[in-house]
N, C-alpha and C positions, 0 to 999 in steps of 0.2 A: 265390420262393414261400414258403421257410421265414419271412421278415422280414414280408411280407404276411400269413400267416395266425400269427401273433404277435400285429402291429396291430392283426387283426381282433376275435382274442381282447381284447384290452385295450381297445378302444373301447366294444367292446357291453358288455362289466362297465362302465366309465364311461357307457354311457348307460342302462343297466337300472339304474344306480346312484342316476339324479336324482328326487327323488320324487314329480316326474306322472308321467313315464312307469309308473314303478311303481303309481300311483294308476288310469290309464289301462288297465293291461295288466291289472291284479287288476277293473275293470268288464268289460271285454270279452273277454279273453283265458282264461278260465278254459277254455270249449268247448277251446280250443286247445290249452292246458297237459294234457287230460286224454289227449293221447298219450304222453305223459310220467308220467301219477300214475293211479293203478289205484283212481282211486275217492276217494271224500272219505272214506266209512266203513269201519270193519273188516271187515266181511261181507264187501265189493265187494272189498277186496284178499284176503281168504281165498276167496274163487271164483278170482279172477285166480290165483294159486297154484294151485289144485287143477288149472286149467286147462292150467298149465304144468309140472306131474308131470306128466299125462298125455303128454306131450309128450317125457319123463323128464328135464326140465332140472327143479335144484334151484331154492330160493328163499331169501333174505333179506329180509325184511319191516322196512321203515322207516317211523316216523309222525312225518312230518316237521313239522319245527320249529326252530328256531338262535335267536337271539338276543335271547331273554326280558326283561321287563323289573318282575318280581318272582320271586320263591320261591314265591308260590301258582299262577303258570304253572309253574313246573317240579314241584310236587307233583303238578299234573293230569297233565301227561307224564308223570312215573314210575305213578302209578294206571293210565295209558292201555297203558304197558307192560308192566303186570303184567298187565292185561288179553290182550291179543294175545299172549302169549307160555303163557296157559292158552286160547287159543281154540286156537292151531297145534296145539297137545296134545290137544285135543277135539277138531278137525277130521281129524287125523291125517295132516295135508300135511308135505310135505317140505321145511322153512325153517326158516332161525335168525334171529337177528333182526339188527337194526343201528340204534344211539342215536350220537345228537349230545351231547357235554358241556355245549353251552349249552344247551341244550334244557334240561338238568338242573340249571345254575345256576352252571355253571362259574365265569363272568363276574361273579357277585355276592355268591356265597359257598359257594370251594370246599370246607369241612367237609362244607356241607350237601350239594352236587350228588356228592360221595362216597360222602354215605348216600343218597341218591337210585339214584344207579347202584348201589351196595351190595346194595340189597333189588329193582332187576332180577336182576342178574348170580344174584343165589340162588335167587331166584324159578325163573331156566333153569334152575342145574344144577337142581333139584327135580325138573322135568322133561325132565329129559335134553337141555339144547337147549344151542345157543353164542348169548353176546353180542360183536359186533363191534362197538366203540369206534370211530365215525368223527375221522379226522383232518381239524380245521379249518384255519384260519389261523394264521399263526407265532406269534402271539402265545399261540395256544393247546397249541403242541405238544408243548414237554418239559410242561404240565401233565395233559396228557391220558396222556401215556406214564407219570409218575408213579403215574397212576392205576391202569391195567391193574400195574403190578406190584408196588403193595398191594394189590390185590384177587388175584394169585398168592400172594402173601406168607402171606395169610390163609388160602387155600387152595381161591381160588374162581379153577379155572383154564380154567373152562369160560367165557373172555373173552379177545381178542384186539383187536388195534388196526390204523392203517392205515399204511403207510410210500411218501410222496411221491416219484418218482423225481426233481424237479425242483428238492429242497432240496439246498445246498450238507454237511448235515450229515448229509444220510440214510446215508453209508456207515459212518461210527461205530453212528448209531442199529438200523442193520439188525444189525451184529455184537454190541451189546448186547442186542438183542430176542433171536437167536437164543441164544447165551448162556443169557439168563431162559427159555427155554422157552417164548415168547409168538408166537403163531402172529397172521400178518402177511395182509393182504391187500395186494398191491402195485399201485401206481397213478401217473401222472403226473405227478397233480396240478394241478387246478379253478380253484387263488384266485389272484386279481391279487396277486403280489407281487414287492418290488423285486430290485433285482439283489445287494443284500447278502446278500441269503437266500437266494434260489432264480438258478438256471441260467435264461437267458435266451431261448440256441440251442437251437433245438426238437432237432435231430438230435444234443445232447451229453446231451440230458433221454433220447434213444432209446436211448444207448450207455448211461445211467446203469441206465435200466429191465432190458435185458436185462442188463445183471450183477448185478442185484438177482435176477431170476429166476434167471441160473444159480450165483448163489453156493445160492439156496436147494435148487437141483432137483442139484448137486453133492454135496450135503451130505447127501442124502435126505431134506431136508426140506419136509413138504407144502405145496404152493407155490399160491396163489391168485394168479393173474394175471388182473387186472380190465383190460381195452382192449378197447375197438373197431376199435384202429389195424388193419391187414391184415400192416404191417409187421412189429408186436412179436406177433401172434398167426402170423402164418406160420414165425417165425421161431424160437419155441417150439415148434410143432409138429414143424419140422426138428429141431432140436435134442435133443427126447426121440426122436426115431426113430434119430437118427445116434449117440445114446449110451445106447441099451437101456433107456430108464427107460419105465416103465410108465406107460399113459394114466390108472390110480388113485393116481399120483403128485403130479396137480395139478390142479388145476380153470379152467377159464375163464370171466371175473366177466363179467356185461354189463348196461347197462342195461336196464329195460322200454319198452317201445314206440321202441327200435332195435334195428335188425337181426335182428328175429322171426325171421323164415324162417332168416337163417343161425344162429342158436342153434340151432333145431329139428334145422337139419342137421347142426353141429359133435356134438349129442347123439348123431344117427342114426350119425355116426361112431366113437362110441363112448364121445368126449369127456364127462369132467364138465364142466358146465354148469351157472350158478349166476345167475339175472336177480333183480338189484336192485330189488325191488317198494315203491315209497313210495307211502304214501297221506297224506288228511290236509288239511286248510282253507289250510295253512301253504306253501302251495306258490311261492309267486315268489321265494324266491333260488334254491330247488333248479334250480325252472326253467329262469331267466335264465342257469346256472351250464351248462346243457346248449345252450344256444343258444349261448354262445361257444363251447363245446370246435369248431365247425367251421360254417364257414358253410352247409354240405349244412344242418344239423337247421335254420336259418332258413329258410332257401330253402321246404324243406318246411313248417314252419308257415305261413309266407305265402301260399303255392298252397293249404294247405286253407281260408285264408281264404275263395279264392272258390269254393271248392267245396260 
């Protein structure tokens, strides 16, 4: 099972990868993708929010985008996020936000995608809010983590980043992050990559994830554990009960338009709760990205095909 749903994951990133299907899926697929993306504009993911306080799960707000192919695209994403992050503030919902480095220009010229993120990251603290630094592809990681801790350095510490359970390097980078004071959101990790880098065996990515979370929830420090798995969240759950730590000790990430009902209820339980709300035109890698984590979310797109 572990070897099969591996291959499953690595084929659909190869064939979402070829560029008809991508051509194909960005004509007809949009209806489909929007159980995944909370709207194409700001308004529709600041309702989707408000929707889900009510609910009392938080929010992170993303306006998705990656892999730009000038600096006057990532001047309009830093514009788009200075925006959204004075609408949260005027709306008065409960969410921080979350940026892709290429989106901001990583890939083409990192001074500038510095001062791009620079005047988000201000922008929040200004109004009291956090930016979380999503973690891409290897090639982008130690750039992205240099990032978040000159932006500490400077003293804008109202920014965190994300730490992959599936990288051979993560257990240095988690004890450097904790060290800098940089607050982590922990994750499995999305992107096809090889075996130099990343762990292969899903069940050694599992063992990697939970000591990522208990070195953090050991240590008392506040611990974002972003999965769907039943595994790594049951198993967290056990975990803070068998060793006294408080349910305002950590919070539980999850995507939008999975597993609704059980967010509402981990809430109802008392749990923090924190759903990933992406909006935005830019949507087919995020997409294709959720459609391999498990062959259940194809399955499900397919059936509402004929529905």
């Amino acid at each position: 099972m572990e070897i099969g749903s591996e291959l499953y994951r690595k084929t659909l990133l190869t064939i979402t990868g070829n560029s008809l299907v991508e051509k194909l899926t960005l004509k007809y697929g949009k209806k489909l993708a929007g159980k995944f993306i909370a709207g194409q504009e700001l308004p529709e993911a600041i309702d989707a929010i408000r929707e889900l306080n009510g609910k009392g799960i938080m929010a992170t707000l993303d306006h998705l985008g990656e892999g730009i192919k000038s600096m006057r695209e990532a001047e309009g994403y830093r514009k788009e996020y200075v925006r959204l992050v004075q609408a949260i503030a005027a709306a008065g919902v409960v969410s921080n936000i979350s940026l892709k480095p290429t989106q901001m220009g990583l890939a083409l010229d990192p001074q500038a995608c510095y001062e791009n993120i620079r005047l988000v990251v201000k922008e929040a603290q200004q109004c009291g809010n956090f930016v979380r630094i999503d973690m891409e592809d290897t090639p982008f990681t130690q750039a992205t983590i240099d990032i978040v801790k000159r932006l500490h350095a400077e003293g804008l510490t109202n920014v965190g980043t994300v730490i992959q359970a599936y990288l051979h390097r993560t257990r240095q980078d988690i004890e450097d992050m904790i060290e800098a004071g940089i607050r982590l959101r922990l994750v499995k990790g999305a992107y096809k990559e090889p075996a130099e880098v990343a762990i292969q065996k899903k069940s050694a990515v599992i063992d990697n994830f939970k000591d990522m979370i208990r070195t953090h929830l050991d240590r008392g420090i506040y611990t974002a554990v972003a999965s769907h798995d039943d595994t790594i969240i049951d198993w967290t759950k056990k975990y803070v009960e068998d060793n006294g730590i408080s349910k305002d000790a950590f919070e539980f990430q999850m995507l939008y338009g999975l597993r609704m009902s059980y967010q509402a209820e981990l809430a109802r339980q008392g749990y923090r709760v924190r759903c990933y709300v992406p909006y935005g035109a830019m949507w087919y890698p995020y997409y294709t990205r959720r459609l391999a984590e498990k062959p259940a979310n194809l399955m499900m797109v397919l059936k509402n095909m004929f529905n």
